[in-house]
C-alpha positions in Angstrom: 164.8 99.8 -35.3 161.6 98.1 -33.7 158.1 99.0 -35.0 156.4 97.8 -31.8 154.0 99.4 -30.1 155.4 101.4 -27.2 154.6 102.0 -24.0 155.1 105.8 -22.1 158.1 104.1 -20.3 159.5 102.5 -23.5 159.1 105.7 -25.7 160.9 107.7 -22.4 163.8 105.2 -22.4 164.6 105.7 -26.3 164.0 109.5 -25.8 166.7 109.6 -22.6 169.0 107.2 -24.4 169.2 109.0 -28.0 169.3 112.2 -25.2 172.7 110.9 -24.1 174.2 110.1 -27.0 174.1 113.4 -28.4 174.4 116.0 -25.1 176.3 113.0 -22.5 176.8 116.0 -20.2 173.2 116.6 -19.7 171.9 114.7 -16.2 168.6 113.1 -17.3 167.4 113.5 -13.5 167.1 117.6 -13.6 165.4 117.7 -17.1 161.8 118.7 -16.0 159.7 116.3 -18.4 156.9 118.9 -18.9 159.1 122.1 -19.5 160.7 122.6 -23.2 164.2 121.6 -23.6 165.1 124.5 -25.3 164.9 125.8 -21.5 166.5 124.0 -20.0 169.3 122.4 -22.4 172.2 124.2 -24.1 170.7 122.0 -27.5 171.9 124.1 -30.7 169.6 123.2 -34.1 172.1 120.5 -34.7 171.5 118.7 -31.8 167.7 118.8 -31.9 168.2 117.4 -35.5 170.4 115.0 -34.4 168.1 113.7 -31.6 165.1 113.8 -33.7 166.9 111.2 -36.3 168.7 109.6 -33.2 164.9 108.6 -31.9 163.4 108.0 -35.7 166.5 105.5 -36.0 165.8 103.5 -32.7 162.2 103.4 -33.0 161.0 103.1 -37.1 158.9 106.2 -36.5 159.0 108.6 -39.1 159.1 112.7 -37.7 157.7 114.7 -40.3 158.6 118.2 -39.9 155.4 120.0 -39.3 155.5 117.4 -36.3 158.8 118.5 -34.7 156.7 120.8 -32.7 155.8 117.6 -30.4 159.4 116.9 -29.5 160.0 120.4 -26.9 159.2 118.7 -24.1 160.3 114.9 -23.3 156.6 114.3 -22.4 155.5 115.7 -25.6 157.7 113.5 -27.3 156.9 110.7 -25.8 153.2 110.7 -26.3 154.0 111.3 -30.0 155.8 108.3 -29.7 153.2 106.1 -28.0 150.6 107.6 -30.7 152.3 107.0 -33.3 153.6 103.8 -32.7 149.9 102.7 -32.0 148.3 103.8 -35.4 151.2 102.7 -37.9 
């Protein structure tokens, strides 16, 4: 768990790596970052939980519900990331 502040590259890395650990056949080089992952990952609710938790576990940042929203696309995510890791 780190509670530093993170850069766009670092909040990617954590997003891509949590990624892997819970959908290893997905190849991190055809996920378009801007497009939601519901489109383009078979990701059931379970999995999207599980990568949610995955990326609250490796970075200390909290994901409230109301702000899953951010997480459909990987650049989404990450600028929640960045954000958040700035103001807390």
């Amino acid at each position: 768990m780190t509670t530093k502040t993170l850069t766009t590259g670092d909040a990617v890395k954590v997003i891509y790596d949590v990624l892997a650990e819970i959908a290893p056949e997905v190849d991190a080089s055809e996920i378009d970052m801007a497009v939601d992952l519901t489109d383009q990952l078979d990701l059931d609710s379970m999995d999207y939980l599980h990568w949610l938790v995955g990326i609250n576990a490796a970075t200390g940042i909290e994901i409230p519900d109301r702000d899953a929203s951010h997480f459909m696309t990987i650049d989404g995510a990450a600028q929640y990331l960045v954000d958040a890791s700035t103001t807390s």
